[in-house]
C-alpha positions, 0 to 999 in steps of 0.5 A: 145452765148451773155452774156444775153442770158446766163445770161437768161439762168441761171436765168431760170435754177435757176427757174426751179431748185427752182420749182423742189425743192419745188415739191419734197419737196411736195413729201417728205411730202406727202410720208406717205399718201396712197392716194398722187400720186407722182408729176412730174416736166417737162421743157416746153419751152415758148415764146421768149425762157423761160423755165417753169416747167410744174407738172404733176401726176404719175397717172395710171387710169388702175391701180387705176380702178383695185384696186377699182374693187378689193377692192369692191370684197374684202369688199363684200366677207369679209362681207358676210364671217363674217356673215356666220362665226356668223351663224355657230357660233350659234351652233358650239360650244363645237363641234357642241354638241348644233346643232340640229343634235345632240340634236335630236340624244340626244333625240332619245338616251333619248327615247332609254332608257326610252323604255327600262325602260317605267315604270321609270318616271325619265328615261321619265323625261329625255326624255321631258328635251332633247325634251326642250333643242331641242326646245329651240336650235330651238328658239334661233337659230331663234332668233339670224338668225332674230337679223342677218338680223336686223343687216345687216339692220342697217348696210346697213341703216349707208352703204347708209348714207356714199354713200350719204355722200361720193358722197356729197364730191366728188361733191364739189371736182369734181367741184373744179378740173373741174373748176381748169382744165379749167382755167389752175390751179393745181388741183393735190391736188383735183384730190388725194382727188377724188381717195380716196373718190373713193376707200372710196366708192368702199368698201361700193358699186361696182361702175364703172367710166368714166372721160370726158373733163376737167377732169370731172367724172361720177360715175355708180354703176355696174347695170348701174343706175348712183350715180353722173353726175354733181351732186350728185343722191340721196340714200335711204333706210328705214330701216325695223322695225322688222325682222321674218320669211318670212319678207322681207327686203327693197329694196335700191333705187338710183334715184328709181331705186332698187338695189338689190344683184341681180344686181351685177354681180360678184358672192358675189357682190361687195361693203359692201352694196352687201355683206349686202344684200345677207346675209339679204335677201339670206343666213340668210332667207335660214338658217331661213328655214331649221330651220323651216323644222327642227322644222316642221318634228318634231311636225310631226314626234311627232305627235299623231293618232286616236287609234279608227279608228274614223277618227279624226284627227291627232294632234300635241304631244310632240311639239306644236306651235301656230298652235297645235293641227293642224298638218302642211301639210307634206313637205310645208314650215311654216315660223317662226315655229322654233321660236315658237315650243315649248314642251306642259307643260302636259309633263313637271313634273315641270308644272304640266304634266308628261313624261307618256303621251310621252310614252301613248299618249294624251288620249281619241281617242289618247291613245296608251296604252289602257290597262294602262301598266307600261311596255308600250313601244309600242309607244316610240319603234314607235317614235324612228322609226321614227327618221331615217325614211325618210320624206318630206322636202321643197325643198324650204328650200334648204337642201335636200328632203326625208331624215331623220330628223337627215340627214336633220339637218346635212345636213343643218348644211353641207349647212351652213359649205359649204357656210362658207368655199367657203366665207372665200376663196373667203375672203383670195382671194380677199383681197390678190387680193386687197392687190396686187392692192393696193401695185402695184397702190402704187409702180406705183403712189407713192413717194419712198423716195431714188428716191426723195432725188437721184432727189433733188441731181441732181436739186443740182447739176444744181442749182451750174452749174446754179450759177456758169453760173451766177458767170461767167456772172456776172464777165465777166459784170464786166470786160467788165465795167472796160474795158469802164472806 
């Protein structure tokens, strides 16, 4: 080997030597930072026998594609376990002793003792309290199930705010690393900051990728309908003004395209936005419903008839609603009635009325007690019947049909639970699914600090043999100069 030729050499070792150090110094910096993938340095010969170093990325598109399925499952299966976890709340507390269920065994137990003690005012009084602590559990319950479709709306109206916000940000990158790609530049740096918007955006909305030449990538959401090629498609959303029974909520469109939780496929959806949905539109209606049932089977089952035999007809009793004194058709759903059911104030001794009329009837064509009896049990012996008698219930509702009154409300409050527990495991399952997927795209593309300093003492020792090279030259130029004097 001549003397220039090593000397080139070693000139281009120290090079290549000085790229390495600064790409691993890059690496030690981003260490910290979950979104930086790891670079690489590789020698790649040139013209007329030079040297570069070319830098690539660890990425693994396989992996980063996993964890992006991963973590839209996870964040669709949290957010609707959330959300059951705030419907059960609504009447679990104290052991479920609020829950319709058991204030109507409260109420059946009230009326227990009043038939026993008919002509006891208090022991009536005690019975129209429990029919108002019912009714009220009712409306509140209604309330609140309609307070959480209005906060999903919210929330999906601010999830479709960060789609359109996040997919304006990955434009303005994506242009930056396809036009970098094609003029030979470095676009590592773009090419982090697209992943994690990606993931950004995986956790608000399923979404699934393909990348074409120059690096270029168009993103589908998982019904096909395309959020970005080339550009940026467009979100919207109205958020609806007031939510009650049998409302529905607004349709999200991409490109007008609607996209709904029926779109997706996996079994919670996938995305923030898919779990929202399901709750708004699927779960908290559902729940709505059986309340409903609930409210309805008791002003049927409180009901009161024409003791003439005249044919008049029957009409609503101790609970009333904005239908009274019709009563509703037998096993057909009325929407909204538990947020309005409500006991009259005839029954009420503080208003004006009295538990009496629970134990004699209405009056007129609908008094039980025709001979004015103080021991009249008649016709709360009858009512307490019909608590365990078996009655109609839509099958709409999603709770059963031909139960009691009692195991229709248990039966909803099991519905509830059931839906409750297979969240919260599908919740525990997807984030520890997510949280491998994250650990694993981790270990494969980002920076361990031993491998870096273990490679920077390597790139040490080829910069001393490099030095020494240039040393040895160098003193050879040297002698062979004094030689020629």
């Amino acid at each position: 080997m001549s003397l220039s030729s090593a000397l080139l050499t070693a000139q281009n070792s120290l090079a290549a030597a000085s790229k390495k150090t600064a790409i691993v110094s890059r690496n030690i910096a981003g260490a910290s930072d979950p979104n930086y993938v790891r670079r690489t340095g590789s020698l790649v010969s040139g013209a007329h026998g030079s040297l570069y170093v070319n830098v690539g990325r660890s990425a693994d598109e396989a992996l980063l594609t996993r964890y992006i399925e991963a973590n839209s499952q996870n964040a669709s299966s949290s957010t609707l376990a959330t959300g059951l976890d705030r419907l059960s709340a609504l009447y679990s507390a104290n052991n479920y002793a609020g829950s319709p269920a058991a204030l109507i065994g409260d109420l059946r137990d009230a009326l227990q003792t009043y038939a026993t003690q008919p002509s006891q005012g208090a022991t009536g009084d005690m019975a129209v309290n429990k029919a108002v602590a019912l009714a009220n559990a009712l409306n509140e319950g209604s309330l609140q199930v309609q307070k959480l479709r209005a906060d999903a709306d919210a929330d999906i109206a601010a999830s479709v705010d960060d789609i359109n916000e996040m997919l304006a940000k990955f434009e303005a990158v994506n242009s930056k690393i396809v036009n970098g790609t094609r003029s030979g530049e470095d676009v590592s740096d773009f090419l982090d900051e697209r992943d994690a918007i990606l993931k950004d955006l995986s956790g608000e909305i399923g979404i699934t990728t393909m990348t074409r030449s120059d690096n270029d990538m168009v993103i589908f959401a998982e019904n096909g309908v395309t959020l970005f090629e080339k550009t940026a498609r467009a979100v919207s959303f109205e958020p609806t003004t007031a939510f009650a029974a049998g409302v529905k909520g607004n349709n999200v469109y991409v490109d007008g395209v609607p996209l709904s939780h029926g779109t997706f496929e996996q079994p919670f959806g996938t995305g923030r936005l898919s779990g929202l949905l399901q709750l708004r539109d699927q779960v908290a209606p559902d729940y709505q419903s059986q309340l409903d049932e609930i409210a309805r089977g008791l002003v049927s089952m409180f009901a009161e008839t024409d003791q003439t035999g005249a044919g008049n007809p029957t009409i609503t009793g101790l609970f009333s609603y904005p239908g009274s004194p019709a009563v509703p058709a037998d096993g057909k759903l009325v929407p909204g009635l538990a947020g309005t059911i409500r006991v009259p104030s005839a029954y009420i001794r503080s208003e004006g009325g009295s538990a009496e009329r629970l134990r004699d009837g209405s009056g007129g064509a609908y008094d039980y007690n025709k001979s004015n009896g103080a021991a009249f049990s008649d016709r709360l012996q009858q009512l307490i019947g019909q608590v365990g008698e078996k009655r109609n219930f839509d099958t709409a509702a999603g709770a059963g049909s031909n139960l009691s009154i009692i195991d229709y409300s248990t039966g909803s409050a099991s519905w509830l639970e059931g839906k409750r527990q297979v969240a919260a495991e599908s919740k525990a399952y997807n984030s520890t699914v997510a949280s491998r997927a994250d650990q694993a795209l981790s270990n494969a593309t980002g920076v361990d600090i031993n491998e870096e300093m273990a490679l920077l003492l390597e790139i040490e020792q080829s910069f001393s043999a490099s030095s020494r090279i240039l040393s040895t030259v160098g003193a050879m130029l040297d002698d062979l100069l004094n030689a020629v004097r």
